[in-house]
PyMOL commands that place a pseudoatom at each C-alpha (Angstrom):
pseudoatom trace, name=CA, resn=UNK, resi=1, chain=A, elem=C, hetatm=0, pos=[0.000, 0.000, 0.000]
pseudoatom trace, name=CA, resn=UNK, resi=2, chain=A, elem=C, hetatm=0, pos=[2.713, 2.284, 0.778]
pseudoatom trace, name=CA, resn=UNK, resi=3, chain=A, elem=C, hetatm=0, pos=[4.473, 1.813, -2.737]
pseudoatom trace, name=CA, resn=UNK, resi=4, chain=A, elem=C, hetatm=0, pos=[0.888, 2.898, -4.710]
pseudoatom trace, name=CA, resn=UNK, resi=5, chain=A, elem=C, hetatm=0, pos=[0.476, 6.131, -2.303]
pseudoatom trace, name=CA, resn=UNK, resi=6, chain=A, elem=C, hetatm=0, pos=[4.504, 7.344, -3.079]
pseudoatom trace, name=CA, resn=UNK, resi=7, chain=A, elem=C, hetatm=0, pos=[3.721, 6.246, -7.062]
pseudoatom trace, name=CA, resn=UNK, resi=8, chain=A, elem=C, hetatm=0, pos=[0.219, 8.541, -6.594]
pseudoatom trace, name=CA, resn=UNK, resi=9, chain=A, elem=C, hetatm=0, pos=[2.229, 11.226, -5.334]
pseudoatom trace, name=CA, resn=UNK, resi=10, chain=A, elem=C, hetatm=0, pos=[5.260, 11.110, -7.705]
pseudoatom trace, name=CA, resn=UNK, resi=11, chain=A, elem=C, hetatm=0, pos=[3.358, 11.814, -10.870]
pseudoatom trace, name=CA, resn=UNK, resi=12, chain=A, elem=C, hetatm=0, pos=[1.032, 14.636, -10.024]
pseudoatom trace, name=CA, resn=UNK, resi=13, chain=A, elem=C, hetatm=0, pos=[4.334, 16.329, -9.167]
pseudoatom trace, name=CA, resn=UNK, resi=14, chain=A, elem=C, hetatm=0, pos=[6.276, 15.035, -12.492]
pseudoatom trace, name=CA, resn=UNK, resi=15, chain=A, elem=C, hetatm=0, pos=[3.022, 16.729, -14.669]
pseudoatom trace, name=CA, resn=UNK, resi=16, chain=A, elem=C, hetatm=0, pos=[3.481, 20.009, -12.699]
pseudoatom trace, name=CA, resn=UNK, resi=17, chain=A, elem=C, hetatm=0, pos=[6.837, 19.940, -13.669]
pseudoatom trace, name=CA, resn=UNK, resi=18, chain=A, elem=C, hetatm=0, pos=[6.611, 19.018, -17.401]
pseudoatom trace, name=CA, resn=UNK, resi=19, chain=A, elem=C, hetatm=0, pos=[4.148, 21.624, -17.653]
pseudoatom trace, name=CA, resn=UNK, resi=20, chain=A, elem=C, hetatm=0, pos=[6.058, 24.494, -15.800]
pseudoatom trace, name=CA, resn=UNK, resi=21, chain=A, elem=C, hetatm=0, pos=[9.032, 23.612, -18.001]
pseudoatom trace, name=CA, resn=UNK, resi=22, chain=A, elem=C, hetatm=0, pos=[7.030, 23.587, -21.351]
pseudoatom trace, name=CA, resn=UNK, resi=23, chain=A, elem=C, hetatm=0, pos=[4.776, 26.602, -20.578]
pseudoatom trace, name=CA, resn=UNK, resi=24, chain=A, elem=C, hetatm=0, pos=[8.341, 28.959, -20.117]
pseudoatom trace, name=CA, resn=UNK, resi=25, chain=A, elem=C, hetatm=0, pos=[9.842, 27.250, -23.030]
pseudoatom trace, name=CA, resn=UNK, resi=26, chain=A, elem=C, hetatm=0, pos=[10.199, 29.502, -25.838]
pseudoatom trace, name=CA, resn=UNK, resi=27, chain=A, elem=C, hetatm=0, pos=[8.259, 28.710, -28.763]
pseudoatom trace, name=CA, resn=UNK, resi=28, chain=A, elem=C, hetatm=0, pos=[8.584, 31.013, -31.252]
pseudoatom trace, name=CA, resn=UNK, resi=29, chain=A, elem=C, hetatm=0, pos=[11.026, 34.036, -31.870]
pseudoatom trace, name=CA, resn=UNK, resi=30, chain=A, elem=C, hetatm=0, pos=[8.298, 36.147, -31.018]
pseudoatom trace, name=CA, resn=UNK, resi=31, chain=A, elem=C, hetatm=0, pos=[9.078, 34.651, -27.120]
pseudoatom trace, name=CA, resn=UNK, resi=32, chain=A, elem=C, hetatm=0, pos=[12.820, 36.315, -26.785]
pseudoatom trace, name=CA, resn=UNK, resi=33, chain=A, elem=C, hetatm=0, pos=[13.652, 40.041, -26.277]
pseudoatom trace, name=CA, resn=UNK, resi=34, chain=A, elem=C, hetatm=0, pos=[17.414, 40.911, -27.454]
pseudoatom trace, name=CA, resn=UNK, resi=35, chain=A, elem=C, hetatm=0, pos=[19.635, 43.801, -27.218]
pseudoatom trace, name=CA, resn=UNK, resi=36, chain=A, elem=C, hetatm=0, pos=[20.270, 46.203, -30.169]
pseudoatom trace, name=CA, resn=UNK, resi=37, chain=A, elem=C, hetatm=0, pos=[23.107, 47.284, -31.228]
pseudoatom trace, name=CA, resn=UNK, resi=38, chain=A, elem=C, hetatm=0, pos=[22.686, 50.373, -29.448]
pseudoatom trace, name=CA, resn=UNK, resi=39, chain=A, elem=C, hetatm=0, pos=[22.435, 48.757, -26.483]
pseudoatom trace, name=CA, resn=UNK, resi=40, chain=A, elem=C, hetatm=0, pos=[18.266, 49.205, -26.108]
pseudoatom trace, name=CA, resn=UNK, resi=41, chain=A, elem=C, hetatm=0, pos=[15.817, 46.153, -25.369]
pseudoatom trace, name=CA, resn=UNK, resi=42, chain=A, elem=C, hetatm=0, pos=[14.130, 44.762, -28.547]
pseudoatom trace, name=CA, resn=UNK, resi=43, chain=A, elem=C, hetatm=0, pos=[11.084, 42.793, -28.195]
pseudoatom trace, name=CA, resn=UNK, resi=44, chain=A, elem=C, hetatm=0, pos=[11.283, 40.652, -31.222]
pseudoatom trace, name=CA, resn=UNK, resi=45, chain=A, elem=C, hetatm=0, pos=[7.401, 40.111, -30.686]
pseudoatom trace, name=CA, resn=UNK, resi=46, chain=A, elem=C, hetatm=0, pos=[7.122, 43.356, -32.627]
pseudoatom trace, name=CA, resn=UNK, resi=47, chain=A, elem=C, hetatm=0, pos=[8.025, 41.433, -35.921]
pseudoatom trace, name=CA, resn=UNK, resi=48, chain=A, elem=C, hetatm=0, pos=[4.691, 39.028, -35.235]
pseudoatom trace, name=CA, resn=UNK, resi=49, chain=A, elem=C, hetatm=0, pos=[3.036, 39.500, -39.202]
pseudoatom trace, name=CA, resn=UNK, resi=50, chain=A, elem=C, hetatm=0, pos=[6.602, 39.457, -40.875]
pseudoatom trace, name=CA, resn=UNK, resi=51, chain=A, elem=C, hetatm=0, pos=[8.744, 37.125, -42.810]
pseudoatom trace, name=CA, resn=UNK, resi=52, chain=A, elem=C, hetatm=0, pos=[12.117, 37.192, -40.938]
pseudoatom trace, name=CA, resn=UNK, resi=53, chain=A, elem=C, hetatm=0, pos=[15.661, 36.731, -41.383]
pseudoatom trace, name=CA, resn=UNK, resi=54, chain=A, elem=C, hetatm=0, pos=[18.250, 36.148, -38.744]
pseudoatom trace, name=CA, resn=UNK, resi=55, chain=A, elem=C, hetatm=0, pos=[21.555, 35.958, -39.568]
pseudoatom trace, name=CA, resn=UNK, resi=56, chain=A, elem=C, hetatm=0, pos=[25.047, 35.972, -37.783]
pseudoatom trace, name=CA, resn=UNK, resi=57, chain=A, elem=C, hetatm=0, pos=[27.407, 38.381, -39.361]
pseudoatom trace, name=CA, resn=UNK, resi=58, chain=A, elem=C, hetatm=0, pos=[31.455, 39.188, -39.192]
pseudoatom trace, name=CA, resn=UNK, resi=59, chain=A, elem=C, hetatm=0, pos=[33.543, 42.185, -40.649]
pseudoatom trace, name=CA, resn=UNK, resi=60, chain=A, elem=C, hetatm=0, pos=[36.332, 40.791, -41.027]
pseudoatom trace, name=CA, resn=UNK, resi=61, chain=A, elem=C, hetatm=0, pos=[34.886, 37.679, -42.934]
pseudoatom trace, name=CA, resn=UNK, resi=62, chain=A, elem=C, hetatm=0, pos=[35.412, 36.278, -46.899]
pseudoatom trace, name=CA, resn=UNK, resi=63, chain=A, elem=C, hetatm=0, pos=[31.808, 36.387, -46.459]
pseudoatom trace, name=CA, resn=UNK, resi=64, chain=A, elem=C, hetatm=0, pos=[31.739, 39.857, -45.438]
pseudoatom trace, name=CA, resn=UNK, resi=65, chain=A, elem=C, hetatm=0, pos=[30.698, 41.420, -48.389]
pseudoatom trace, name=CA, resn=UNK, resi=66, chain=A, elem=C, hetatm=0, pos=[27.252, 39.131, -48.182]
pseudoatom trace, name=CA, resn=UNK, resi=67, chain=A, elem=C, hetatm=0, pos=[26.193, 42.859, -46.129]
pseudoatom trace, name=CA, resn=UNK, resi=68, chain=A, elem=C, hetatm=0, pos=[26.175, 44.175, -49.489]
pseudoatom trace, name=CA, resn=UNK, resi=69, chain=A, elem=C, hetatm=0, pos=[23.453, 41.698, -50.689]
pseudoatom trace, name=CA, resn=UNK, resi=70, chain=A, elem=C, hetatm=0, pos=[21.352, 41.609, -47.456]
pseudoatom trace, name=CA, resn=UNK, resi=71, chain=A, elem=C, hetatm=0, pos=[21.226, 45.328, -47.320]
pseudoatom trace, name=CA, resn=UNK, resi=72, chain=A, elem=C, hetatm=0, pos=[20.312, 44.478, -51.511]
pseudoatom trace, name=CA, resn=UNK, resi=73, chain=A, elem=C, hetatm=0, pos=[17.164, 42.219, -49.996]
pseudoatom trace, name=CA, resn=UNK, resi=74, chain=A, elem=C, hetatm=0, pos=[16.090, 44.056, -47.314]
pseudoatom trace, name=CA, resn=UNK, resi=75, chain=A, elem=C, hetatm=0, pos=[15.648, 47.389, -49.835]
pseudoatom trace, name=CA, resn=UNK, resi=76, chain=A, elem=C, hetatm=0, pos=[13.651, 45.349, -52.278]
pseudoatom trace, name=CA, resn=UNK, resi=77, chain=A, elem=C, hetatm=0, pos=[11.480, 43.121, -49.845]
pseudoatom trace, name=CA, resn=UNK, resi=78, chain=A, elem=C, hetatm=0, pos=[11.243, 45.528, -46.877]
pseudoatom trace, name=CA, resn=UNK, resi=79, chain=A, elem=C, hetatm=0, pos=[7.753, 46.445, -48.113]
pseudoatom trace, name=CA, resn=UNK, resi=80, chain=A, elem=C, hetatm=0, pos=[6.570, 42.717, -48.679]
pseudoatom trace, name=CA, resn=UNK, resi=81, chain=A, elem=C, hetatm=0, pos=[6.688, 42.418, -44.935]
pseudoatom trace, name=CA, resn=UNK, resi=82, chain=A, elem=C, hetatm=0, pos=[10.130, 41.212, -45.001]
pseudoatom trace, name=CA, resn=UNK, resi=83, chain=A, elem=C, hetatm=0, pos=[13.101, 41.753, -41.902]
pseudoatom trace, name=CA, resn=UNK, resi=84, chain=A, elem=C, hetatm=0, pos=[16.600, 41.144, -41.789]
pseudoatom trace, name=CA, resn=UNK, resi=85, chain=A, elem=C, hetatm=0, pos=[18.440, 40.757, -38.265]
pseudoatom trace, name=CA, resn=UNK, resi=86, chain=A, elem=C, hetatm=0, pos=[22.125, 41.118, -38.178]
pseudoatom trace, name=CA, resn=UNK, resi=87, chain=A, elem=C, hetatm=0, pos=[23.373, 39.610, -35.111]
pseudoatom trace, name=CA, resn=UNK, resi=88, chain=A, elem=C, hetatm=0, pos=[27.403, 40.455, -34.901]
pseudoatom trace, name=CA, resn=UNK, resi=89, chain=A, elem=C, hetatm=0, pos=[29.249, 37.161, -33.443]
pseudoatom trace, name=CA, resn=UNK, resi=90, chain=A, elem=C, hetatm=0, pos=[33.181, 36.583, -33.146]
pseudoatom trace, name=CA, resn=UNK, resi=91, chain=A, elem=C, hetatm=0, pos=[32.992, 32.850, -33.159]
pseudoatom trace, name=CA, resn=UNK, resi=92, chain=A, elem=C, hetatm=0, pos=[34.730, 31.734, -36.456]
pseudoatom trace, name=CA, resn=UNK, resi=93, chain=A, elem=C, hetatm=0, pos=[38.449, 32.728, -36.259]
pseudoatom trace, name=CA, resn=UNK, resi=94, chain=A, elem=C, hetatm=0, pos=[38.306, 36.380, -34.572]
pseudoatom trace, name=CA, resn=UNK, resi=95, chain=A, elem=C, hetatm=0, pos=[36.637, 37.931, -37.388]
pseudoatom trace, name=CA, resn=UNK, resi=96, chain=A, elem=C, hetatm=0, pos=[34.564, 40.540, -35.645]
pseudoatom trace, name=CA, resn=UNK, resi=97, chain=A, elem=C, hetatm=0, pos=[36.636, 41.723, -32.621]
pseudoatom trace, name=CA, resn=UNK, resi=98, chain=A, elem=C, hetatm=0, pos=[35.584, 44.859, -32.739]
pseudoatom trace, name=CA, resn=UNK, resi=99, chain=A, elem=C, hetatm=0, pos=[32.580, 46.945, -29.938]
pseudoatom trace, name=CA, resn=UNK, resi=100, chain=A, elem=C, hetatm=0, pos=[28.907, 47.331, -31.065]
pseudoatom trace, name=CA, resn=UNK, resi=101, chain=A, elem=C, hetatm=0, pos=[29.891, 50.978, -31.890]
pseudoatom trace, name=CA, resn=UNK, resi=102, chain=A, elem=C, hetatm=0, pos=[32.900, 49.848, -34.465]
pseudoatom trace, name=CA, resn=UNK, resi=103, chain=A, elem=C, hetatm=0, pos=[30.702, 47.376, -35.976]
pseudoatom trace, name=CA, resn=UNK, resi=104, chain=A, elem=C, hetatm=0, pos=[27.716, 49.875, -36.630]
pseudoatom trace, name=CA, resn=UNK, resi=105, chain=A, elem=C, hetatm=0, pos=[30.492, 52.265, -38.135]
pseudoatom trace, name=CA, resn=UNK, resi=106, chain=A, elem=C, hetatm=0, pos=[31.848, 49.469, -40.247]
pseudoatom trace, name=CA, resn=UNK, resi=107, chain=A, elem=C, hetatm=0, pos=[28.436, 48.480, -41.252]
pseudoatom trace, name=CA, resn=UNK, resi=108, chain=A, elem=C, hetatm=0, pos=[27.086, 52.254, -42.194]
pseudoatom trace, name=CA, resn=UNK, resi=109, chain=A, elem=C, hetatm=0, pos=[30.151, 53.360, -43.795]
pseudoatom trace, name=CA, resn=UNK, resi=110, chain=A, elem=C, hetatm=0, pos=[30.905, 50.018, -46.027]
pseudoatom trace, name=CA, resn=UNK, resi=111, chain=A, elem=C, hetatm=0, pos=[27.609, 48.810, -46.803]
pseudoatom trace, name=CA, resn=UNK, resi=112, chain=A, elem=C, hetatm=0, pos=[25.204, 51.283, -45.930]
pseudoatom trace, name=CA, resn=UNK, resi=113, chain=A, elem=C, hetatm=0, pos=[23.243, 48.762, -43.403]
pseudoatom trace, name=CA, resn=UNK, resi=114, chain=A, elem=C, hetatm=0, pos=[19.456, 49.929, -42.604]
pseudoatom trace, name=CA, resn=UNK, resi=115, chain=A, elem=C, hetatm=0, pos=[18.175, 46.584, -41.401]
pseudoatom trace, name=CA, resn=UNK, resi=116, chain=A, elem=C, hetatm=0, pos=[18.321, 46.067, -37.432]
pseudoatom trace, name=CA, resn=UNK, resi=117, chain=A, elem=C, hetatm=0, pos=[21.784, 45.048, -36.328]
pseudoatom trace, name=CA, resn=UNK, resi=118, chain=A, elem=C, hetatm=0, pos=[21.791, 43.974, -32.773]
pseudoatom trace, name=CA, resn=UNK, resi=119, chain=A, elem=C, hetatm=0, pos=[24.923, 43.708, -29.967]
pseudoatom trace, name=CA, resn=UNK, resi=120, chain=A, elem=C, hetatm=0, pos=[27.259, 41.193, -30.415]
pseudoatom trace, name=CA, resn=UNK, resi=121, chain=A, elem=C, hetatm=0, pos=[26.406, 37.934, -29.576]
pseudoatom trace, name=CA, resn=UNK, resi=122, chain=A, elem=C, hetatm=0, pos=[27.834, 34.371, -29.396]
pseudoatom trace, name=CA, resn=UNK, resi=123, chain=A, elem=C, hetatm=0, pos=[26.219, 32.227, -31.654]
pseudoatom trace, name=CA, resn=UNK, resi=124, chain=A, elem=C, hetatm=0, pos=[27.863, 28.640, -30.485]
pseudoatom trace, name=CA, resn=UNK, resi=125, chain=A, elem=C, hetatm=0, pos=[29.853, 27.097, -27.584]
pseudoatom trace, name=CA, resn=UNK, resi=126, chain=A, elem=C, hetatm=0, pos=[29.126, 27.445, -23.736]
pseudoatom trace, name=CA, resn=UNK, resi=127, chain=A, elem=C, hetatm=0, pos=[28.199, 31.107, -23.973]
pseudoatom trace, name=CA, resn=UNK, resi=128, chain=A, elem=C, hetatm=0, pos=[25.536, 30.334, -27.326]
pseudoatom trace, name=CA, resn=UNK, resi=129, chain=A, elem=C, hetatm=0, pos=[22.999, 33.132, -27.019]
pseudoatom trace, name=CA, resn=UNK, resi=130, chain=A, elem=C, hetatm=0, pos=[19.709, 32.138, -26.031]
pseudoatom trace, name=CA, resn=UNK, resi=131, chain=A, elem=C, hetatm=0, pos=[17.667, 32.905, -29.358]
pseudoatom trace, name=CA, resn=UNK, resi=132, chain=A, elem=C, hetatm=0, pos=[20.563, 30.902, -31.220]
pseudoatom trace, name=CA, resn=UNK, resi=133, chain=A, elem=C, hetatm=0, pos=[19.814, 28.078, -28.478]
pseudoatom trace, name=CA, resn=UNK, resi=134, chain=A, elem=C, hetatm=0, pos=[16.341, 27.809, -29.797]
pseudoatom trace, name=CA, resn=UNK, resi=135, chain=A, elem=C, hetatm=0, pos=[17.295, 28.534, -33.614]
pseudoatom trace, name=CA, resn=UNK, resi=136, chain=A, elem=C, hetatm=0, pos=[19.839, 25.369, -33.573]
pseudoatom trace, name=CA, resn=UNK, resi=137, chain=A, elem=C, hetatm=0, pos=[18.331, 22.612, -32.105]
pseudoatom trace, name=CA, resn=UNK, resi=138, chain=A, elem=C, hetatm=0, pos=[15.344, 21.197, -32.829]
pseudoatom trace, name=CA, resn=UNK, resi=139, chain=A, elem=C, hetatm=0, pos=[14.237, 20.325, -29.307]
pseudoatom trace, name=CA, resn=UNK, resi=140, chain=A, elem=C, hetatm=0, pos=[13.820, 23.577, -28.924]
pseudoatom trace, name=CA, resn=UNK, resi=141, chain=A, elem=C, hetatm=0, pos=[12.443, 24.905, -32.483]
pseudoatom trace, name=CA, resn=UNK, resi=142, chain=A, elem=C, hetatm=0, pos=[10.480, 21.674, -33.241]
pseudoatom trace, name=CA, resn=UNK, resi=143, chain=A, elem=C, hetatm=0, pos=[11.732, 21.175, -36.739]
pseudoatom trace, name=CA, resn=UNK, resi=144, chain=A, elem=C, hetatm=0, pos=[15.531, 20.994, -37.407]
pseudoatom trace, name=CA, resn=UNK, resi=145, chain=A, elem=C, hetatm=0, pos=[19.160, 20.991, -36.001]
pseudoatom trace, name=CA, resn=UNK, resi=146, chain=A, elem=C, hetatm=0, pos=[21.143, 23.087, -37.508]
pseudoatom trace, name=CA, resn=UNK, resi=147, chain=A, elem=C, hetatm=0, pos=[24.499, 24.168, -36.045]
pseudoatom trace, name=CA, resn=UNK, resi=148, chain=A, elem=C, hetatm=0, pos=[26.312, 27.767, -36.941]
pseudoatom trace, name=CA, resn=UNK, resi=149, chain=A, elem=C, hetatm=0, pos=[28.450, 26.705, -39.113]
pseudoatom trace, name=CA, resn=UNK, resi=150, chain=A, elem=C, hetatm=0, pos=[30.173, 29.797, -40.434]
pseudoatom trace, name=CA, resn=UNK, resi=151, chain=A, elem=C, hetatm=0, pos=[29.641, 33.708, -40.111]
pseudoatom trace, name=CA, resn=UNK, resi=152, chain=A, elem=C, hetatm=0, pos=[26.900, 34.425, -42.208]
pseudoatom trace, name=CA, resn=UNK, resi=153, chain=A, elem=C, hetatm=0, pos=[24.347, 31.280, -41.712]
pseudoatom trace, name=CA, resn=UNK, resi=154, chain=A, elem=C, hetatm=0, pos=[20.764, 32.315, -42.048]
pseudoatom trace, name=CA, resn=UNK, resi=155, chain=A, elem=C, hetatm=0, pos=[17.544, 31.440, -40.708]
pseudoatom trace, name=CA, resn=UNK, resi=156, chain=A, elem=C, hetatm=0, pos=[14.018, 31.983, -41.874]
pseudoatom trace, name=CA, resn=UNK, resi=157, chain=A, elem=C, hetatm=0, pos=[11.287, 32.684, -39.804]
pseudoatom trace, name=CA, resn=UNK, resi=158, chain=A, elem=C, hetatm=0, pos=[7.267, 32.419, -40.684]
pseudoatom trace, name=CA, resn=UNK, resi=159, chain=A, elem=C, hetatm=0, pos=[5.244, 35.562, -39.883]
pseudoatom trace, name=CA, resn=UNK, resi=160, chain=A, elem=C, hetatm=0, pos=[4.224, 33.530, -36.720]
pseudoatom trace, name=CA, resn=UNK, resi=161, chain=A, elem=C, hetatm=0, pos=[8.243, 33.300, -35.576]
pseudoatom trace, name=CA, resn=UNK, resi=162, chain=A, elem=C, hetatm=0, pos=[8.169, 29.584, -36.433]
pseudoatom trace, name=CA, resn=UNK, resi=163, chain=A, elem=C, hetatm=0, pos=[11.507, 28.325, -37.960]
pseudoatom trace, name=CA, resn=UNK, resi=164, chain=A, elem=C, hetatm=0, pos=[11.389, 27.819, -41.512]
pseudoatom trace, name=CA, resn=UNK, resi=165, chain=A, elem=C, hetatm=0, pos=[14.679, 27.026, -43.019]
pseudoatom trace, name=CA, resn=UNK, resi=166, chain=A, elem=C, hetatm=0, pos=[18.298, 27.541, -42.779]
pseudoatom trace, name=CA, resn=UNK, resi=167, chain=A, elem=C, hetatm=0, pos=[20.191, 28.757, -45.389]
pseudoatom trace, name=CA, resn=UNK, resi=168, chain=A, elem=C, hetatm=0, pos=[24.219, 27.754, -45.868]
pseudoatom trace, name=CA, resn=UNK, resi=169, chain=A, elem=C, hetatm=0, pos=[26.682, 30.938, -44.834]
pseudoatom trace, name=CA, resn=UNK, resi=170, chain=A, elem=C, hetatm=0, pos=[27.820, 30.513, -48.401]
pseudoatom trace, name=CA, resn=UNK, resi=171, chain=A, elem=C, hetatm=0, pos=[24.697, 30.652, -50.237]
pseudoatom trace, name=CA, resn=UNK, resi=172, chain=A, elem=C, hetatm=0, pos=[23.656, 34.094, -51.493]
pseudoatom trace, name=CA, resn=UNK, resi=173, chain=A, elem=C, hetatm=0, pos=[21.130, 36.143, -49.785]
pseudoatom trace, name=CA, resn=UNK, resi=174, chain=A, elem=C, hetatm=0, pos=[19.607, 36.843, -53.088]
pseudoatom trace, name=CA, resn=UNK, resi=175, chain=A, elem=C, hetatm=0, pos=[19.276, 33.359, -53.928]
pseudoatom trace, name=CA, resn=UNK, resi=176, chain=A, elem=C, hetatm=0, pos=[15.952, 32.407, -55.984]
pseudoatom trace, name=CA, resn=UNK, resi=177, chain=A, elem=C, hetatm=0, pos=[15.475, 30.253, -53.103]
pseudoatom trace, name=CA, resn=UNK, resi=178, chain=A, elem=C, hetatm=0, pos=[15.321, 32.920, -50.308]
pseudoatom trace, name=CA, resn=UNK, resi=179, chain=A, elem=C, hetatm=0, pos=[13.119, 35.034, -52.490]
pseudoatom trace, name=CA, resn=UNK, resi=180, chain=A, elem=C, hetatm=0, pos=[10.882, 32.461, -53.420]
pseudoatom trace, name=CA, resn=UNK, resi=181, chain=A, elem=C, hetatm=0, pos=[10.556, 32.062, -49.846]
pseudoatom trace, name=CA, resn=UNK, resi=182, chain=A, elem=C, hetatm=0, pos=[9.869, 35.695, -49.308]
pseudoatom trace, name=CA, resn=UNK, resi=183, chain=A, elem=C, hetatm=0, pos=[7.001, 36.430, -52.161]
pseudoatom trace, name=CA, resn=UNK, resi=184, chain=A, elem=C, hetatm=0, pos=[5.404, 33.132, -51.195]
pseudoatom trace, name=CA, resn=UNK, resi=185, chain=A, elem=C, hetatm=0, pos=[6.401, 31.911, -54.973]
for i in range(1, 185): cmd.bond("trace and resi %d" % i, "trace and resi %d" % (i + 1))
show_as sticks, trace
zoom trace
């Protein structure tokens, strides 16, 4: 008799904490809040209704000049309901050192950057960023596992933050893929 009342008790308390967990589990992108690059709070529940892109950037990258064609994007598809996110990370070989304010300035003065652009960030490792936590494994995004592999590795996001797709760091931001994926074509 005592081992039923101890198995009674056990699994109320199991379900109270399976729920607890999954109820503060993020479940969309729309769940996080990050810092700009400025160093302000951004609620990226203020994209809900937009196509998104996240993507992890470098300045001192052979991918670097991919700013070029994701400022290109963002011009053309800004008015389709379309965002890019630029989230600095010196993961891959020290290739952005630099503060949030020498990045900006690299950014603005090179490429002429208008999307958001938000404070450095580590993207894998120990210290992974939270939003990266739940855009690379698929426990936590519910449909893929997809490591950073390089600077520039990007991730689509549905207009209700759901994870999409990734796209390689080498592929091109303008690929017909990514803009097929933006017009809905």
């Amino acid at each position: 008799m005592i081992r039923i009342q101890k198995f009674v008790f056990i699994i109320p308390l199991l379900m109270i904490s399976f729920f607890s967990w999954s109820s503060t589990r993020p479940a969309s992108l729309h769940d996080f809040t990050v810092e700009d690059i400025y160093g302000e709070s951004f609620d990226l529940s203020t994209l809900k209704g937009k196509k998104v892109m996240v993507v992890n950037t470098a300045s001192r990258c052979g991918l670097t000049p991919q700013y070029e064609a994701l400022e290109q994007l963002y011009r053309e598809y800004a008015d389709h309901g379309f965002v890019i996110i630029g989230f600095p990370a010196n993961n891959f070989m020290n290739q952005e050192p630099g503060t949030n304010e020498d990045i900006i300035a690299f950014c603005e003065e090179n490429y002429g950057v208008s999307f958001l652009m938000m404070s450095k960030i580590s993207v894998r490792g120990d210290d992974m960023a939270p939003l990266y936590q739940w855009l690379t494994r698929k426990e936590n995004n519910g449909v893929m596992d997809a490591e950073v592999s390089w600077n520039f590795q990007k991730f689509l996001i549905d207009e209700e933050g759901n994870l999409e797709d990734m796209i390689p760091p080498r592929e091109n931001p303008m690929s017909e893929r990514v803009i097929a994926w933006i017009t809905g074509e």
